[in-house]
C-alpha positions as CSV (number, residue, x, y, z in Angstrom):
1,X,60.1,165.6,213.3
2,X,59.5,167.7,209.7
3,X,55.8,168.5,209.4
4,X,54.0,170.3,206.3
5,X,50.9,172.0,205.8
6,X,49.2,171.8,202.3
7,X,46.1,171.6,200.1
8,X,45.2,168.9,198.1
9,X,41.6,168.6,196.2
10,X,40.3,171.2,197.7
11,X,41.1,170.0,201.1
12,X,44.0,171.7,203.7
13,X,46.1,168.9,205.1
14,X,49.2,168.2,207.5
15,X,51.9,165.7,206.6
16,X,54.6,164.1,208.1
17,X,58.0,163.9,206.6
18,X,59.5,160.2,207.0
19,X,62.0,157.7,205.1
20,X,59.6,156.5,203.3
21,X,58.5,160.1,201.9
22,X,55.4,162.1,203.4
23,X,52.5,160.8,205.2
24,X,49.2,162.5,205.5
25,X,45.8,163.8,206.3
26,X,43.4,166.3,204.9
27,X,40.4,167.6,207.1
28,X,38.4,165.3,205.6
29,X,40.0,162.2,207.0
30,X,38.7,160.7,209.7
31,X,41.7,160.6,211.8
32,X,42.7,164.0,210.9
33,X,44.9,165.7,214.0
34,X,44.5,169.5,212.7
35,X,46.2,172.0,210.7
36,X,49.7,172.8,212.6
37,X,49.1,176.0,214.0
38,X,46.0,175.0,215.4
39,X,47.9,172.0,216.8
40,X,50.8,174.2,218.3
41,X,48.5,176.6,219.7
42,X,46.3,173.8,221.2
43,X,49.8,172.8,222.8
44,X,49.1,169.2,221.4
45,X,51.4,166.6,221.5
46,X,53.7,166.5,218.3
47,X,54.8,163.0,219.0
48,X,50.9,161.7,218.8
49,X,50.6,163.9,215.8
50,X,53.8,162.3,214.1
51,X,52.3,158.7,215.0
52,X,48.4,159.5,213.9
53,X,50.1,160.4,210.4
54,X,52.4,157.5,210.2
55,X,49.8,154.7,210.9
56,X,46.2,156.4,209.8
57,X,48.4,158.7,206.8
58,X,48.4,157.8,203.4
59,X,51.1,158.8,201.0
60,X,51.2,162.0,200.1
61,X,52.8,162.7,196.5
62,X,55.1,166.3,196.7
63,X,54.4,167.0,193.2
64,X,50.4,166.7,193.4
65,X,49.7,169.1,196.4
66,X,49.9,173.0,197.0
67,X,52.4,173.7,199.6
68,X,50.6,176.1,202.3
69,X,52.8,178.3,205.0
70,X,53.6,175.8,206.9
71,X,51.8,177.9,209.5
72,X,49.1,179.4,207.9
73,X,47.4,181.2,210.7
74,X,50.7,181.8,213.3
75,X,50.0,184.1,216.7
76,X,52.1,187.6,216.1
77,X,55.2,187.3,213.8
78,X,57.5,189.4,215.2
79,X,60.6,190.3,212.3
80,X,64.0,191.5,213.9
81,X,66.1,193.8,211.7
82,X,69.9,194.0,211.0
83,X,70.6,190.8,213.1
84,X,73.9,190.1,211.3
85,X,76.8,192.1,211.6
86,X,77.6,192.4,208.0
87,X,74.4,193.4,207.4
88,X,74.1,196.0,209.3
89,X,78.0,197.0,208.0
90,X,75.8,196.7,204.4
91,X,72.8,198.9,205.3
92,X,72.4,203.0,205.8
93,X,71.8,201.9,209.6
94,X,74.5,201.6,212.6
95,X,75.1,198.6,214.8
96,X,72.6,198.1,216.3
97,X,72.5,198.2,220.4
98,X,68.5,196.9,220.8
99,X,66.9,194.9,217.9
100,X,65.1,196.7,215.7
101,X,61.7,194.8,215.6
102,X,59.0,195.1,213.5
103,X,55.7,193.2,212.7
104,X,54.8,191.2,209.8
105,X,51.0,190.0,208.6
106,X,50.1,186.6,207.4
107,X,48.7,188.2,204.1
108,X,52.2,189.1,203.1
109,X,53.3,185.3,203.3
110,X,53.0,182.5,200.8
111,X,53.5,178.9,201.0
112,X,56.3,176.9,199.1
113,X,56.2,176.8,195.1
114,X,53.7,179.7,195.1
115,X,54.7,183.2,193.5
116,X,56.3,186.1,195.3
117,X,54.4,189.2,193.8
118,X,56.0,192.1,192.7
119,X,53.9,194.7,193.5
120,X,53.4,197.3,190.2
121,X,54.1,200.4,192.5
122,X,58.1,199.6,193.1
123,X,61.0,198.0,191.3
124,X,63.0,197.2,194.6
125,X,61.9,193.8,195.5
126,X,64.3,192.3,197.2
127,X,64.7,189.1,198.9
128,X,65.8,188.4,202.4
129,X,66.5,185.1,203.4
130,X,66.0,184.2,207.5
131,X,65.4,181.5,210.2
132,X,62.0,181.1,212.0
133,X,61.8,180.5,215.8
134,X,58.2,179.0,216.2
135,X,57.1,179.1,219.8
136,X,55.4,176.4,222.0
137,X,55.4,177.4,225.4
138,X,54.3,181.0,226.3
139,X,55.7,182.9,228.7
140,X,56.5,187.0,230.1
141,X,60.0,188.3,231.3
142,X,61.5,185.2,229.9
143,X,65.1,184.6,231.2
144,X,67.9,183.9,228.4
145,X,68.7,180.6,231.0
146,X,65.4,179.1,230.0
147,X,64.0,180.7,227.0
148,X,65.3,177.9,224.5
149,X,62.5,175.9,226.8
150,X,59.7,178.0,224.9
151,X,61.1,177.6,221.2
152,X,59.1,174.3,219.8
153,X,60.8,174.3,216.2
154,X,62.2,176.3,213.2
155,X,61.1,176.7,210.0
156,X,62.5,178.7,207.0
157,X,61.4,182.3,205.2
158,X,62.0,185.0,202.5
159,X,61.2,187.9,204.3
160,X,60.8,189.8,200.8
161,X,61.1,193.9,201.2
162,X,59.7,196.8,198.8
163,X,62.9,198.6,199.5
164,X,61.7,201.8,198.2
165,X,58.7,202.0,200.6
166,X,60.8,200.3,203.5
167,X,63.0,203.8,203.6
168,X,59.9,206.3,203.2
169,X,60.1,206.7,207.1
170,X,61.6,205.6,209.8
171,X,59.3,202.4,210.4
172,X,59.6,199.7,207.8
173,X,56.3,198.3,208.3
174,X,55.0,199.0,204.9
175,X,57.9,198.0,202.9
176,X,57.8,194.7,204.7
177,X,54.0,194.0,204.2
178,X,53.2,194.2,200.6
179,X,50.5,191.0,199.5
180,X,52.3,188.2,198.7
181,X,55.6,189.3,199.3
182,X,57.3,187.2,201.5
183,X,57.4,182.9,201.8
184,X,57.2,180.5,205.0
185,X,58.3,176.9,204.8
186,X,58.1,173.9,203.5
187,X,58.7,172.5,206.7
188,X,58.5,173.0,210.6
189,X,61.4,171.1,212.4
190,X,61.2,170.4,215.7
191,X,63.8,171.6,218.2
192,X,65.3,168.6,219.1
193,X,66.3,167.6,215.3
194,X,68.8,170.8,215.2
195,X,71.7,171.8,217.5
196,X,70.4,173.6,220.0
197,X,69.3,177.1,219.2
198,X,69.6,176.4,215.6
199,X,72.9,177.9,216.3
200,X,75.8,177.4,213.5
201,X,73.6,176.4,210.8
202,X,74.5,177.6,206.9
203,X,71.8,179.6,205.4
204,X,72.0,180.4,201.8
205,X,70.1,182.5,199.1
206,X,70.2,181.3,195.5
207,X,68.3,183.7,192.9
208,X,67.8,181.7,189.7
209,X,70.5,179.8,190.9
210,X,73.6,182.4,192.0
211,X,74.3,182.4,195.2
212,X,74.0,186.1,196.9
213,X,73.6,185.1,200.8
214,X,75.7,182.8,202.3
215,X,76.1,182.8,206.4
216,X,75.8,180.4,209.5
217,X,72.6,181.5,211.9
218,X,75.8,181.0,214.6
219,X,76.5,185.0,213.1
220,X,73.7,186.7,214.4
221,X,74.1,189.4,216.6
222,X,71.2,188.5,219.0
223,X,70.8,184.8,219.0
224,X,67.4,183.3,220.1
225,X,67.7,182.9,223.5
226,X,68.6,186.6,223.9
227,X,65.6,187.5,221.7
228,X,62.7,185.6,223.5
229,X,64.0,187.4,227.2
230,X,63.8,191.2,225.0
231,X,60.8,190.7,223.5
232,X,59.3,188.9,226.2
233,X,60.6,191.6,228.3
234,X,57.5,193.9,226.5
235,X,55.5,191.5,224.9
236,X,53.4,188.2,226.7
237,X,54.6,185.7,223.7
238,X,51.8,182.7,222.9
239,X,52.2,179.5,221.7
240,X,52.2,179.6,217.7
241,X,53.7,183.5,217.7
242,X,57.3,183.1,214.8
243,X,60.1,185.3,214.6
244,X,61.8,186.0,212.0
245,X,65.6,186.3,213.1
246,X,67.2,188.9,210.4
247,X,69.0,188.2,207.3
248,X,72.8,188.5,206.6
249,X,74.6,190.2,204.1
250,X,74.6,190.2,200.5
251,X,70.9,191.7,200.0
252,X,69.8,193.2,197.0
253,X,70.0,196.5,197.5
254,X,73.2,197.2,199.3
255,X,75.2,195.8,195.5
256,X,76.5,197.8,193.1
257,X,74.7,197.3,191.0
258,X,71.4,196.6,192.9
259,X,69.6,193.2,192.1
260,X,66.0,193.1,192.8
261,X,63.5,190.4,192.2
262,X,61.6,190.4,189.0
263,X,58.8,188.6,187.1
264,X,60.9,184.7,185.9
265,X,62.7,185.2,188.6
266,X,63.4,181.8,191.0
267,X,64.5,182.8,194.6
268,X,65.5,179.8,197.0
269,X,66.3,180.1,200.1
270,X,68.3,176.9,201.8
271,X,68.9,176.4,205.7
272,X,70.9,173.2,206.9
273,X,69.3,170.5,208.8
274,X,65.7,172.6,207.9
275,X,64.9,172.7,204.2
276,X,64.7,174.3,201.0
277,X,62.2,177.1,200.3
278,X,61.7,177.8,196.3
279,X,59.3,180.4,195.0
280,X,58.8,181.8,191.5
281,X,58.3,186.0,191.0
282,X,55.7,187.3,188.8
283,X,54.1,190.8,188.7
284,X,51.3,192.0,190.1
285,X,48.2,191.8,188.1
């Protein structure tokens, strides 16, 4: 099952993507299920969800709505760093041993279509393209065996960095928080539609149409299962918390000669079996 979230006459809906195209509901509706992340942290049935939209739904037209992260209010979004070896070959860092983690806030994330900012204090704007683990079922000191249990879907994200403030000190927080910098969606896929663990699926980062990331999620250095047991081994995770698994190699600022997003600018970032995420960049105001 695909789901969206989006806005449409002033109204936030969910929609269902099927054969036929998608199928919806805006709060308004009588029949309306929720918003997603409601839904996921309410532990709802998805299948009920998917059939409420395809009989009670009405057609919802791509072109007339306002794509909205597809979950607009997650739990924590937990970001792990320098994921893929060649990325980490590409960065001032070593190999890393222990994922570097770091958190990310919803009021750096945008929807699909809408416009990365880039914010008037840097030129380093870079774009990072990455796989989402959304989880359903919560859990503490999670074992690798079972952890793939507690992963309800995947979604896509630019995990856009202000590279300058990323490498004022040793925590990247800042860099990686900047309004409006960073995209989640269209879609949320559920597990079962992917192989399982989203493992050996192409990802690939198009900026106004060249291709500058091009990997399978099957080259991460800590795949999901091994993620969930470390961070679980610290951290209680709660239905509707997302990580953001790490990017692979050919970022902005690691080429010679750097390319960083700027105002015009279309950055895309593609995973197979998941979606397409497209945003235009335009400075801040």
């Amino acid at each position: 099952m695909k789901f969206i979230s989006y806005a449409q006459n002033h109204q936030k809906g969910i929609a269902l993507q099927t054969q036929n195209g998608l199928m919806g509901l805006t709060r308004d509706a009588a029949n309306f299920p929720g918003m997603l992340d409601h839904l996921i942290k309410a532990k709802a049935d998805l299948h009920a969800v998917a059939d409420i939209l395809k009989t009670k739904g009405h057609a919802v037209d791509p072109a007339a709505i306002s794509y909205l992260p597809v979950l607009e209010h997650p739990g924590k979004i937990i970001c792990v760093g320098l994921n893929y070896a060649d990325h980490a070959k590409e960065s001032p860092y070593d190999m890393p041993a222990y994922p570097p983690l770091f958190p990310r806030f919803t009021s750096s994330l945008v929807g699909h279509g809408h416009a990365l900012v880039k914010p008037r204090v840097s030129d380093q704007f870079d774009y990072e393209g990455e796989m989402v683990a959304v989880i359903g079922v919560g859990g503490r000191h999670i074992s690798k065996d079972h952890a793939l249990d507690h992963v309800l879907g995947y979604s896509i994200c630019n995990e856009g960095s202000i590279r300058d403030y990323q490498f004022k000190s040793a925590q990247w927080t800042v860099g990686k928080n900047f309004d409006q910098s960073g995209s989640l969606g269209p879609v949320f896929v559920t597990a079962d539609e992917l192989p399982r663990g989203a493992k050996g699926l192409h990802l690939e980062t198009r900026l106004n149409g060249q291709v500058l990331q091009s990997a399978t999620t099957a080259d991460m250095l800590f795949d999901i299962p091994t993620l969930i047991h470390i961070i679980s081994e610290a951290i209680t995770l709660e239905p509707g918390d997302i990580l953001i698994t790490g990017t692979p190699a050919g970022v902005g600022f690691a080429r010679k000669p750097p390319i960083f997003m700027k105002s015009g600018d279309v950055c895309e970032v593609e995973i197979e079996g998941i979606g397409l995420l497209s945003n235009p960049i335009v400075n801040e105001a």
